[in-house]
C-alpha positions as semicolon CSV with decimal commas, in nm:
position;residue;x (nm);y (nm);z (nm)
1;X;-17,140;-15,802;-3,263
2;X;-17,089;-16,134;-3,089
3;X;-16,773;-16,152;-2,932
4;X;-16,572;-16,485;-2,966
5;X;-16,367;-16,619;-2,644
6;X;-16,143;-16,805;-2,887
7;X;-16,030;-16,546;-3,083
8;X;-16,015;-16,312;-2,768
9;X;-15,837;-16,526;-2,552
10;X;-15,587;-16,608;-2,834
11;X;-15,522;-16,225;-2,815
12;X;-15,459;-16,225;-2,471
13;X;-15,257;-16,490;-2,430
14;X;-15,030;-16,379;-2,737
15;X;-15,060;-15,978;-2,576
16;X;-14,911;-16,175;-2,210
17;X;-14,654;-16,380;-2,384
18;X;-14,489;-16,147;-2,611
19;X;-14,476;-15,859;-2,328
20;X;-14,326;-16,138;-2,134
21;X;-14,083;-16,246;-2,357
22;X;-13,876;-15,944;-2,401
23;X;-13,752;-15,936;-2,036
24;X;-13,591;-16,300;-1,966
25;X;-13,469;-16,240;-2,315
26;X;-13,277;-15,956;-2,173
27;X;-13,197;-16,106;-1,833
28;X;-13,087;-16,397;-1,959
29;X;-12,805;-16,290;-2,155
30;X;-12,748;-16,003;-1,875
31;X;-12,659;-16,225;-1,620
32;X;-12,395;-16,382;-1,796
33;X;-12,220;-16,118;-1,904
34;X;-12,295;-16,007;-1,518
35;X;-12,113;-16,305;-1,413
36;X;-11,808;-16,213;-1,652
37;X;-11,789;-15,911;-1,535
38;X;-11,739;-16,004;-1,166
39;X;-11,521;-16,249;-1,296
40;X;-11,292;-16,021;-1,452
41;X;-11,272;-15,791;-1,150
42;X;-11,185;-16,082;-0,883
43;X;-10,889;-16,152;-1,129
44;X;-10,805;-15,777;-1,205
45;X;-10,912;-15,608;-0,900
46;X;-10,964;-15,319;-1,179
47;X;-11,225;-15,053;-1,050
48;X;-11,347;-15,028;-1,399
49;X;-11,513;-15,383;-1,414
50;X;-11,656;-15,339;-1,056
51;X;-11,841;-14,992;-1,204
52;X;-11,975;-15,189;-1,483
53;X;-12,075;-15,543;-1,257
54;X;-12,257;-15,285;-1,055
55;X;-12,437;-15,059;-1,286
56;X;-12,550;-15,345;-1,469
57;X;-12,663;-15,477;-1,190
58;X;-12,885;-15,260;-1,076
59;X;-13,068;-15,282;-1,442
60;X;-13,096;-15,688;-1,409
61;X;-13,280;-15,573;-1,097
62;X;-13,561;-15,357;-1,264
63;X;-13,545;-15,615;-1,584
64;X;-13,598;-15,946;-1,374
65;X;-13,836;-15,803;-1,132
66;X;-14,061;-15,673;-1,449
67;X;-14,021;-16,061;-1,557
68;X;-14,136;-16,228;-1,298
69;X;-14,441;-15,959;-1,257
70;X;-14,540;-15,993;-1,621
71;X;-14,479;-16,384;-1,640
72;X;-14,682;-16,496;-1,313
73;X;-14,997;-16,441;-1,444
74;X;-14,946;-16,698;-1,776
75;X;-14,975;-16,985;-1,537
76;X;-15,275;-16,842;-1,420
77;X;-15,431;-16,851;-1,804
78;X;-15,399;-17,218;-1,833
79;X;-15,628;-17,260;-1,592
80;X;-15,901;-16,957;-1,696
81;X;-15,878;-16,975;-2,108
82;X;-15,747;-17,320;-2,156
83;X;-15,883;-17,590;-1,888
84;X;-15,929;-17,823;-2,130
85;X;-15,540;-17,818;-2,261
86;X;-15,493;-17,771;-1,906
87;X;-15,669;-18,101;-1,798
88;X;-15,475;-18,304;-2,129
89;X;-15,193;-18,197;-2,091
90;X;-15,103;-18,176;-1,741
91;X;-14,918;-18,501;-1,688
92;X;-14,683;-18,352;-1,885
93;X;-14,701;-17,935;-1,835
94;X;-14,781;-17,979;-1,485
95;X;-14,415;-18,164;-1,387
96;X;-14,196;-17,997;-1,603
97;X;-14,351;-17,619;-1,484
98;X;-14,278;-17,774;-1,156
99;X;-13,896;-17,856;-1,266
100;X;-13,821;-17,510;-1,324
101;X;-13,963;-17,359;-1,021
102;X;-13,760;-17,584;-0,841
103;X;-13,445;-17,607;-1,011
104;X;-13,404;-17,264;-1,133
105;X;-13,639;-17,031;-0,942
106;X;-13,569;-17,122;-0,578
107;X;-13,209;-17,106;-0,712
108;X;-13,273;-16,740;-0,825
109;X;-13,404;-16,656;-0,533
110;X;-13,124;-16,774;-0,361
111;X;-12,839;-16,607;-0,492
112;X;-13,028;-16,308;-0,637
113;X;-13,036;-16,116;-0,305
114;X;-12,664;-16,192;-0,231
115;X;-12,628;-16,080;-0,578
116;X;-12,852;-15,733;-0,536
117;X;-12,708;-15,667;-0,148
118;X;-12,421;-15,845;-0,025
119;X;-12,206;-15,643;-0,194
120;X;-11,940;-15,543;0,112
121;X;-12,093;-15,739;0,306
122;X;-11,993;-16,104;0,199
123;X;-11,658;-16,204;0,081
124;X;-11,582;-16,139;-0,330
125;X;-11,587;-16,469;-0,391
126;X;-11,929;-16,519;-0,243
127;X;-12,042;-16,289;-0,506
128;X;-11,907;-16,385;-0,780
129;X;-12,035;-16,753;-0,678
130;X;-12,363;-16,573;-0,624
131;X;-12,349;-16,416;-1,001
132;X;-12,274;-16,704;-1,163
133;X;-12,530;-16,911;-1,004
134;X;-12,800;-16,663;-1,086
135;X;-12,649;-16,710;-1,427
136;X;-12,691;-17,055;-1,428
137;X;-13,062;-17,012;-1,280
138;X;-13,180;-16,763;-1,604
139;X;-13,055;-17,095;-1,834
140;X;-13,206;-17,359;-1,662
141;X;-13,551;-17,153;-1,635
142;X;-13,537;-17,143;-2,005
143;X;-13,460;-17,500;-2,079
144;X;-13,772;-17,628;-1,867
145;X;-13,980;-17,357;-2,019
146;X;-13,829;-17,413;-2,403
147;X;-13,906;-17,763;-2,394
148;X;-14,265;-17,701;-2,242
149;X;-14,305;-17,527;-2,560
150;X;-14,141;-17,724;-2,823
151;X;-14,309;-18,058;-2,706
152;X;-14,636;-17,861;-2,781
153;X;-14,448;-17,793;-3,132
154;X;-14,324;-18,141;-3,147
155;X;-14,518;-18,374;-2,903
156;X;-14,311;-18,688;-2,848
157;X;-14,310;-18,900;-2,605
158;X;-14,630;-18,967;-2,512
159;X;-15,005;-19,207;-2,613
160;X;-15,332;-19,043;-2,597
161;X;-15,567;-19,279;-2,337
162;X;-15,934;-19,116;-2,248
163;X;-15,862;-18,743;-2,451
164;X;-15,548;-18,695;-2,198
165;X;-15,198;-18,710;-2,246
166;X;-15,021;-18,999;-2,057
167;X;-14,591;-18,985;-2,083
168;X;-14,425;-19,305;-2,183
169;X;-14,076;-19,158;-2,233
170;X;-13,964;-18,858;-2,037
171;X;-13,621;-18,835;-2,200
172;X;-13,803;-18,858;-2,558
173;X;-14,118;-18,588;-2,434
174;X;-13,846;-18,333;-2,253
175;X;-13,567;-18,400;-2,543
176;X;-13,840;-18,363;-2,813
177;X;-13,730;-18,345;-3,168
178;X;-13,728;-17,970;-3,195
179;X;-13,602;-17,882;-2,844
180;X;-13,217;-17,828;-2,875
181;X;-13,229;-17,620;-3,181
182;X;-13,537;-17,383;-3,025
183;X;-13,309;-17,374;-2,668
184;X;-12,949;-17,312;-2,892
185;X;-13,147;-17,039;-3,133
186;X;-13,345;-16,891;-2,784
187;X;-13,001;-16,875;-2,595
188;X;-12,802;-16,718;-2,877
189;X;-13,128;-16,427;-2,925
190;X;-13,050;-16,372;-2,563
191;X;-12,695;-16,310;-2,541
192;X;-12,750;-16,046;-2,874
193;X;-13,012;-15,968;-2,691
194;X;-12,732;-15,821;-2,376
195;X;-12,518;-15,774;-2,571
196;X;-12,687;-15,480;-2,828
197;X;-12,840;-15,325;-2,506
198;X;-12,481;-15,333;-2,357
199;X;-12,323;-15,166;-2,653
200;X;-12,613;-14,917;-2,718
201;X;-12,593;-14,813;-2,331
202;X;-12,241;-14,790;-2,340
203;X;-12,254;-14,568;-2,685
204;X;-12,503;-14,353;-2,524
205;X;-12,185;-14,259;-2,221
206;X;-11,922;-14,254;-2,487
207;X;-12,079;-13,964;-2,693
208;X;-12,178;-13,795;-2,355
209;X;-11,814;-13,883;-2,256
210;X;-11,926;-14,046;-1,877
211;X;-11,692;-14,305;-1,712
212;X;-11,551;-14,349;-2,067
213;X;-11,302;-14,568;-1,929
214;X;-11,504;-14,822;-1,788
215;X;-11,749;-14,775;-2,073
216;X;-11,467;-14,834;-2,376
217;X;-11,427;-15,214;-2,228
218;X;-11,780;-15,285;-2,209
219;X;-11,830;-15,149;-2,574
220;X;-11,512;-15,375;-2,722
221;X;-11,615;-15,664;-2,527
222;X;-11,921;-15,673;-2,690
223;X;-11,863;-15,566;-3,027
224;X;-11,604;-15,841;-3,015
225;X;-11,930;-16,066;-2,911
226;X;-12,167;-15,992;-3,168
227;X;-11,922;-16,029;-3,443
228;X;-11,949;-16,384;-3,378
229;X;-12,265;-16,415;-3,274
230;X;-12,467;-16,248;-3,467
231;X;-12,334;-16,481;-3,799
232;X;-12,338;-16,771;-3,597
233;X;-12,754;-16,721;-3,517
234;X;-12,794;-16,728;-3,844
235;X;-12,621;-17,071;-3,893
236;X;-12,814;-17,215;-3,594
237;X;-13,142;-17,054;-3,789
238;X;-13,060;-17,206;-4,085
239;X;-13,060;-17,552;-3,919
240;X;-13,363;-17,449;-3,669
241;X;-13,553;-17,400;-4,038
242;X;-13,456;-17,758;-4,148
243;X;-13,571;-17,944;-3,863
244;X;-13,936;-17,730;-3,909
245;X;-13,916;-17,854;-4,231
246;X;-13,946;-18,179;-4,134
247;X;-14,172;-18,186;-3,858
248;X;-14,409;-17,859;-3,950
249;X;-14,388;-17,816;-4,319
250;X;-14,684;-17,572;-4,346
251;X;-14,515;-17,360;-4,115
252;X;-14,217;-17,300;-4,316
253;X;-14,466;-17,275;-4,618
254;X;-14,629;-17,037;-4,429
255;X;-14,274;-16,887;-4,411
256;X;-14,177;-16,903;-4,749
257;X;-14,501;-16,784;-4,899
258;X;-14,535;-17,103;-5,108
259;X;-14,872;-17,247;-5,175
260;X;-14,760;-17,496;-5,413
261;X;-14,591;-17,806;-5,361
262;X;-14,298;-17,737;-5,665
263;X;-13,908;-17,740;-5,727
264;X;-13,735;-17,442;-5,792
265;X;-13,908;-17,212;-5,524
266;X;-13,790;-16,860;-5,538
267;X;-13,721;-16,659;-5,234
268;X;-13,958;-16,392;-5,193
269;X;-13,852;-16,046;-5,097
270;X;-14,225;-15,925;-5,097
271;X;-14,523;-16,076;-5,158
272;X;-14,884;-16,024;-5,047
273;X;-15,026;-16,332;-4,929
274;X;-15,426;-16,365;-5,029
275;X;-15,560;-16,657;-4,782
276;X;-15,882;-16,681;-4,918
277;X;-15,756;-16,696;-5,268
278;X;-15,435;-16,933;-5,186
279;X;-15,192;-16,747;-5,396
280;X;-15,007;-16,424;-5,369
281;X;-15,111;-16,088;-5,552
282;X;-14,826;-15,945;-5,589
283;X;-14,417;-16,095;-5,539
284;X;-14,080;-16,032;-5,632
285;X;-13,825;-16,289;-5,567
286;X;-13,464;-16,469;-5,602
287;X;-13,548;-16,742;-5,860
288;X;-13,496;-17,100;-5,678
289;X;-13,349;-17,026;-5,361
290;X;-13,575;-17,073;-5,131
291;X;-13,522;-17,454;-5,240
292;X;-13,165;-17,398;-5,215
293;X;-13,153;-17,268;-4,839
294;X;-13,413;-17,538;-4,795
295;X;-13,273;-17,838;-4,931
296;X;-12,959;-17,757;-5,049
297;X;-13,063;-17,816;-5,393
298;X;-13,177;-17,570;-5,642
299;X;-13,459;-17,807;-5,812
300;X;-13,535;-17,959;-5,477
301;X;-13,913;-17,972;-5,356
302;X;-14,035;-17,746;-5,073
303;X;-14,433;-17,846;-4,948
304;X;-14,690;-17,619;-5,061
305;X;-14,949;-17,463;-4,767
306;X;-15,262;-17,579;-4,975
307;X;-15,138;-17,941;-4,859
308;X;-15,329;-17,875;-4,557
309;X;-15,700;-17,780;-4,543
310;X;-15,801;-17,415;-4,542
311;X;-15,916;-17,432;-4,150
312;X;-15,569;-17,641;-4,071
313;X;-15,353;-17,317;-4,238
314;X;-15,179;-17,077;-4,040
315;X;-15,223;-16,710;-4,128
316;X;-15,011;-16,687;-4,367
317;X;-14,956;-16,345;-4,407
318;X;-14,852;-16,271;-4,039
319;X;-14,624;-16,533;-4,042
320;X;-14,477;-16,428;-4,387
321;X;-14,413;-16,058;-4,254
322;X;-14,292;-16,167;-3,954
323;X;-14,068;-16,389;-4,094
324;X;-13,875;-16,116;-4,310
325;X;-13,877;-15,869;-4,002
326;X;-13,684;-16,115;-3,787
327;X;-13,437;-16,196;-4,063
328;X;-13,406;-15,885;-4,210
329;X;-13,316;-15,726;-3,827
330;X;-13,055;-16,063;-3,820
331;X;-12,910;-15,919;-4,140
332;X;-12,857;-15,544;-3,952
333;X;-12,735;-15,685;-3,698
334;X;-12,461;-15,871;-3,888
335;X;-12,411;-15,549;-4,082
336;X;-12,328;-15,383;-3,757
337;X;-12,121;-15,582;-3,608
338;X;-11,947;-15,598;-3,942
339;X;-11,845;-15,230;-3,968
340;X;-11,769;-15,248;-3,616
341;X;-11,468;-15,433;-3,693
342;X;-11,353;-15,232;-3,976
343;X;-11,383;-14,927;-3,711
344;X;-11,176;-15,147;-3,439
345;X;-10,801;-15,078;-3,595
346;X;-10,702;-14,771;-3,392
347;X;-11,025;-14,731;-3,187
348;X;-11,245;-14,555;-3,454
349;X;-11,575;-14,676;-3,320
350;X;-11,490;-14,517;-2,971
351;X;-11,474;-14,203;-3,166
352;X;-11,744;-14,224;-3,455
353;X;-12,046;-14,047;-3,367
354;X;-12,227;-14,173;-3,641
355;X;-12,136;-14,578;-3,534
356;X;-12,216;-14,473;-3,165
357;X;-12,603;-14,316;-3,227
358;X;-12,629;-14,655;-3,483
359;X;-12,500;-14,874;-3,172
360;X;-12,789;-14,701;-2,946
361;X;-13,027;-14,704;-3,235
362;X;-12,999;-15,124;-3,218
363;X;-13,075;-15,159;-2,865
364;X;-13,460;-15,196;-2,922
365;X;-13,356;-15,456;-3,276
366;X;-13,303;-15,733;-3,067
367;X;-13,633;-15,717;-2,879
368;X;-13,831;-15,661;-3,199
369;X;-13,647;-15,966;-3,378
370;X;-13,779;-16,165;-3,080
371;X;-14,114;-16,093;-3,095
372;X;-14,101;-16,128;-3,484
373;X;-13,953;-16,492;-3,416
374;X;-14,195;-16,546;-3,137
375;X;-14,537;-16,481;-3,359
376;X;-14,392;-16,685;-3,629
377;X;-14,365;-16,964;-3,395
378;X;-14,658;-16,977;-3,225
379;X;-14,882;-16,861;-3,508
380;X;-14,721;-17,096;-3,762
381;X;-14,834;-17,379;-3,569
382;X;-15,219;-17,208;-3,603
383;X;-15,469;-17,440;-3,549
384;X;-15,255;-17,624;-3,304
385;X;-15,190;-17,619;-2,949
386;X;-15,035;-17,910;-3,004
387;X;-14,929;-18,002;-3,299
388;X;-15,140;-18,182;-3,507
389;X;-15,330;-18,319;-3,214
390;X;-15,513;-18,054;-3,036
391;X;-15,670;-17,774;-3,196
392;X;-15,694;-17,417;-3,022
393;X;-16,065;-17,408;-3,000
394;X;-16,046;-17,798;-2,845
395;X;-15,838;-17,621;-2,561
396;X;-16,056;-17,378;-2,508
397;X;-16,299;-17,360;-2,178
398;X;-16,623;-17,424;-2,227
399;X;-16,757;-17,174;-1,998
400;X;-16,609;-16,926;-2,108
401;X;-16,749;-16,628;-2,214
402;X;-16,631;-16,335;-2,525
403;X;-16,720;-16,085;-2,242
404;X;-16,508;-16,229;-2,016
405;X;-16,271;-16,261;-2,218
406;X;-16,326;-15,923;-2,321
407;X;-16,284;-15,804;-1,960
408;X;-15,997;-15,973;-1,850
409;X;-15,814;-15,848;-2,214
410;X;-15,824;-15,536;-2,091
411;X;-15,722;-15,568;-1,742
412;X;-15,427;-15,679;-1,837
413;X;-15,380;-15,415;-2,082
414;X;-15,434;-15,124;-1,842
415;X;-15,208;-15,334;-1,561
416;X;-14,919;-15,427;-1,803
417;X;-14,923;-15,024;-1,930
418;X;-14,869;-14,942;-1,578
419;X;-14,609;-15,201;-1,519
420;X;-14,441;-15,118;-1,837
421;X;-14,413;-14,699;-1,741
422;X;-14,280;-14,805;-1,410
423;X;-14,007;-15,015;-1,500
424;X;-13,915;-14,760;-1,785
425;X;-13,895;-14,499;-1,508
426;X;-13,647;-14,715;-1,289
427;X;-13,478;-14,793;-1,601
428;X;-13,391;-14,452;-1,715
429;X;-13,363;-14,303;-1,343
430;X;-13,039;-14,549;-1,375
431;X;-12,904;-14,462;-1,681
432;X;-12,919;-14,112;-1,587
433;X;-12,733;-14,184;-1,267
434;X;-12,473;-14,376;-1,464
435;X;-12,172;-14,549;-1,289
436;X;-12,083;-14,198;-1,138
437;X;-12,270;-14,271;-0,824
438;X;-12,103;-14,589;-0,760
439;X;-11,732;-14,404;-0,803
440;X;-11,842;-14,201;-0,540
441;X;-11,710;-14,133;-0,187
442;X;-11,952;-14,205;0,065
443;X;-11,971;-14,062;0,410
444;X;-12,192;-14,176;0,718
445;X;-12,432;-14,438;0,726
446;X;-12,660;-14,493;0,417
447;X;-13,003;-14,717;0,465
448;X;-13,125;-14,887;0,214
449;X;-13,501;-15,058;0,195
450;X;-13,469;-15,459;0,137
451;X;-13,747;-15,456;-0,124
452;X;-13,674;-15,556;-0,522
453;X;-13,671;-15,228;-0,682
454;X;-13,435;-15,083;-0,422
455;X;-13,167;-15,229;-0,614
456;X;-13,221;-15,054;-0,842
457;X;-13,206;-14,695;-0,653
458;X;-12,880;-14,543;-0,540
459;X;-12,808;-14,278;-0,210
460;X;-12,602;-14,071;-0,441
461;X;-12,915;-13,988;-0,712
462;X;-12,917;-13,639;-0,586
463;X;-12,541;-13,573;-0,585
464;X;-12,480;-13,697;-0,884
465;X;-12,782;-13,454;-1,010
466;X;-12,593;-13,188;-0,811
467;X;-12,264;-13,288;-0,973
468;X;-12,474;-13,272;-1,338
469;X;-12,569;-12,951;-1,264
């Protein structure tokens, strides 16, 4: 069997990104609610919200350091998959990647290691400035990186002169047409994103009853979060959908499982897309809503995905599915916070069992409703790199080979499997400590190594293990 480098290094670059994706997804929302948290201690001086700024600290630590491991190596693709979108495109990619090293990674790196260590050692207010800027560092990193990706989803900007893209408008290239609604929708995923794990960490003490104190604030503060949030995302989706409507209308075909240009569209609950028949087997649907949600109008016309040429069609069946897995987990996630405010009145969902294991049953939804929203977006714009002007196998490099492809696949695989056990490790090692260590009296001198992970380890692991015991 002939192996194809297109379709291989599609797979790898998809495998990179969406193992990438769900740790500044995390980290971004983390350090905010980081920030708050030291915030609320400067103003208290409460011990409670100095256990939490710390604890969660130490997981930013494992999360961001996993991030910046996993996401290194995409730059490095560019250059071995896709020289030729690399070459066109790099009047553009190449300044703006270089933005957000600048602007929000050597501000990272700043402030991170105050952040991690300089706890006793600089002033509070030092820290807290030192939170908040690495706060402020996780959002502009995503806005250079979001509208990298939505000018590839909506090029503007910009005239084509020898096969290469030249910019004639920086503010219309960077401010693209989709860019604000991907960088509202991304931000919002991220704070759910902190604010599920939050809850579901902090349900996981409550029913063991550790710090419960400490751990009753973080789970109303965020309960009180998602109850707004998790509505609101689907408001911002709603208008996200419109403005794909009018700049990639087979995508939200794709979406919608419609493959004929018509009024009245229903909303399918389940279909099974056939591709090479261009209709669906099998649906069951809410007659003429999809029109509604689409264009506020129940007869109104949504495009069909045989407008475009067979080989010009996303697959429509992953982007269907994935589609309905991202909304569907938007839906639970509503649902929960829902019922947590019906528990609120006299502190029920402190003392629910049943609410708690649901609230540490979400923590992975978030993650798998941004991969879900990640494979619709970059597989609904399939053929594209960018859209409607490059193709995927136009991008490609020419001498590139399926076995190399092949080889490289699996390297990062094996690598990413071993990356991915580690951080789980460090992850759990501090969940098991808990906030107990930190409460601690300490006696002597304690040295700790100045490397990444260290954050992450505490001097009282084997007292509090004692303690457990």
């Amino acid at each position: 069997m002939e192996l194809d480098p297109l379709l291989l290094s599609r797979l790898q670059f998809a495998f990179v990104v969406c193992f990438h994706a769900i740790f500044p997804v995390f980290t971004i929302g983390l350090a905010s609610y980081i920030a708050v948290l030291h915030g609320i201690f400067y103003k208290t001086e409460n011990d409670a919200w100095d256990r939490l700024a710390q604890f969660w600290t130490k997981m930013f630590a494992v999360v961001f350091g996993m991030g910046v491991v996993t996401g290194i190596v995409m730059s490095f693709q560019f250059g071995t998959n896709w020289s030729n979108f690399s070459f066109a495109t790099s009047n553009f990619l190449g300044p703006v990647l270089s933005y957000e090293v600048v602007t929000a990674f050597f501000l990272e790196a700043a402030f991170l290691g105050v952040l991690l260590f300089g706890r006793g050692k600089v002033p509070e207010g030092v820290h807290l400035f030192a939170a908040i800027m690495v706060a402020v560092g996780t959002f502009i990193s995503s806005f250079w990186i979001l509208s990298a990706n939505s000018w590839m989803q909506t090029p503007a900007g910009y005239e084509m002169v020898d096969g290469r893209f030249h910019i004639t408008s920086w503010m219309a290239a960077i401010f693209n047409p989709s860019f604000w609604y991907r960088f509202v929708h991304m931000g919002m995923a991220s704070f759910l994103t902190g604010g599920f794990v939050v809850a579901g960490v902090s349900a996981w003490f409550l029913l063991r009853h550790r710090d419960v104190e400490a751990n009753k604030k973080a789970l109303s503060m965020c309960l009180w979060l998602l109850l707004f949030l998790a509505p609101a995302q689907a408001v911002v989706g709603d208008f996200h959908g419109l403005n794909t409507l009018e700049h990639q209308p087979t995508k939200v075909a794709a979406m919608e499982g419609n493959w004929e240009t018509q009024s009245n569209v229903p909303l399918l609950l389940f279909a099974l897309p056939d591709q090479e028949a261009q209709e669906n087997r099998f649906e069951i649907g809410v007659p003429s809503l999809a029109s509604l949600i689409l264009t506020h109008s129940a007869d109104g016309v949504v495009p069909g995905i045989n407008e475009m040429a067979p080989d010009e069609q996303p697959p429509v069946a992953l982007v269907f599915w994935s589609f309905r897995v991202m909304v569907g987990i938007g839906l639970l996630m509503i649902a929960v916070a829902t019922v947590g405010l019906f528990l609120r009145r006299g502190g029920r969902f402190f003392q629910s069992p049943l609410y708690l294991k649901t609230l540490v049953g979400m923590i992975i939804s978030p993650f798998l409703a941004v991969l879900a929203g990640w494979v619709v977006t970059e597989s609904g714009r399939a053929p594209w790199l960018v859209y409607g002007v490059m193709t995927h196998a136009e991008g490609l490099t020419p001498s590139l080979t399926g076995g190399m492809a092949l080889f490289t696949l699996l390297g990062y695989v094996a690598v990413y499997a071993v990356v991915f056990w580690v951080g789980i490790y460090y992850l759990t090692r501090v969940v098991r400590n808990g906030m107990l260590a930190d409460s601690m009296e300490v006696t002597g001198e304690v040295e700790r190594a100045k490397r990444p992970f260290s954050a992450a380890h505490t001097p009282f692991d084997s007292d509090y293990e004692g303690a457990v015991k």
